[in-house]
N, C-alpha and C positions, 0 to 999 in steps of 0.2 A: 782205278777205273771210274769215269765219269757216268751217271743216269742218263742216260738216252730218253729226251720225250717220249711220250705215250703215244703210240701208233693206233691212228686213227681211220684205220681198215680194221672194219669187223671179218671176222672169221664167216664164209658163207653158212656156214650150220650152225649159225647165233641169230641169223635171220628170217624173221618169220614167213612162211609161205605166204600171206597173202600180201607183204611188202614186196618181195618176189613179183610174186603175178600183177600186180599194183604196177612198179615202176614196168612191167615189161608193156604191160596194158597201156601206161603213158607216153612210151615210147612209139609204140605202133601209130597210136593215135596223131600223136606231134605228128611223126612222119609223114602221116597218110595228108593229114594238113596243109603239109607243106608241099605236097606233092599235086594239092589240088590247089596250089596256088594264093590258099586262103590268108596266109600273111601276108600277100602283098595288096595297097589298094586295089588295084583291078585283078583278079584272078584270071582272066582271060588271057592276060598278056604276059602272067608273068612268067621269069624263063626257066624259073622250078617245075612250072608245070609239068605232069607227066601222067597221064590218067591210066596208062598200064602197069606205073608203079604204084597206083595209088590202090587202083584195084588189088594188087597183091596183097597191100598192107592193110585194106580193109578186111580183107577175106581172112587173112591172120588173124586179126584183132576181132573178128566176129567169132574166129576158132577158141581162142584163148577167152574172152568173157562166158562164153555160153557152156561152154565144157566146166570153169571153174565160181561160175555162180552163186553158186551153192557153200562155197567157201568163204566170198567175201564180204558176207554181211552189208554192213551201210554201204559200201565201197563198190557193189553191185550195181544198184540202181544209176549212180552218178557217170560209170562206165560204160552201159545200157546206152543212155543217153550221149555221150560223148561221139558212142558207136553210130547211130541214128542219124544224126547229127552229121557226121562225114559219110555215111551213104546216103543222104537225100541230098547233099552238097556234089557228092558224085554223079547221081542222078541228072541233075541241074546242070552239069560242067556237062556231060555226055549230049555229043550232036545226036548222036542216034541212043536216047533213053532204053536199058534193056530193060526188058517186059519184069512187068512186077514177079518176084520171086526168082528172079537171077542175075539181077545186080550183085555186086561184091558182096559176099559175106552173109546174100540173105538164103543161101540152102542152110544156113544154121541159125536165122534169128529169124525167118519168116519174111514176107513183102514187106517192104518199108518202104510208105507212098510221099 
């Protein structure tokens, strides 16, 4: 019998939680990005746009940092920000701006102006 390479899929319970909550936090975030059109030069036009998707995935992504905080040490603040960052971009994309404290994601991170 021949040795098979080393498979290089970890086992999910080798994996620490806040790598977990990490790549899920990067995910949301990418997405919400994309969804505001932000990778493309012009965000206005571009045809990812979707400011209903994006509200979802902000509102998620304000769910999942604010609830696990508290867990991810240095990795908190940079995610904080990442958050902020795609609801004031939402804001800006929005013809009709919703009133401070109910934009995507802020009944859990507070107004973000």
């Amino acid at each position: 019998m021949t040795d098979l390479p080393p498979n290089n899929v970890r086992e999910l319970s080798d994996v620490p939680s806040v790598e977990v909550i990490s790549k899920a936090a990067v995910m949301l975030l990418s997405s919400a990005a994309e969804r505001l059109g932000l990778a493309d030069e012009d965000p206005a036009s571009s045809p990812r746009r979707d400011l209903d998707e994006a509200r979802r995935l902000i509102t998620a992504l304000a769910g999942l940092v604010t609830a696990s905080a508290e867990y991810l040490g240095p990795h908190a603040a940079p995610m904080r920000d990442g958050l902020q960052s795609v609801q004031r971009a939402f804001r800006e994309a929005s013809a009709y701006p919703d009133e401070p404290g109910q934009g995507p994601g802020e009944k859990y991170t507070g107004p973000v102006y």
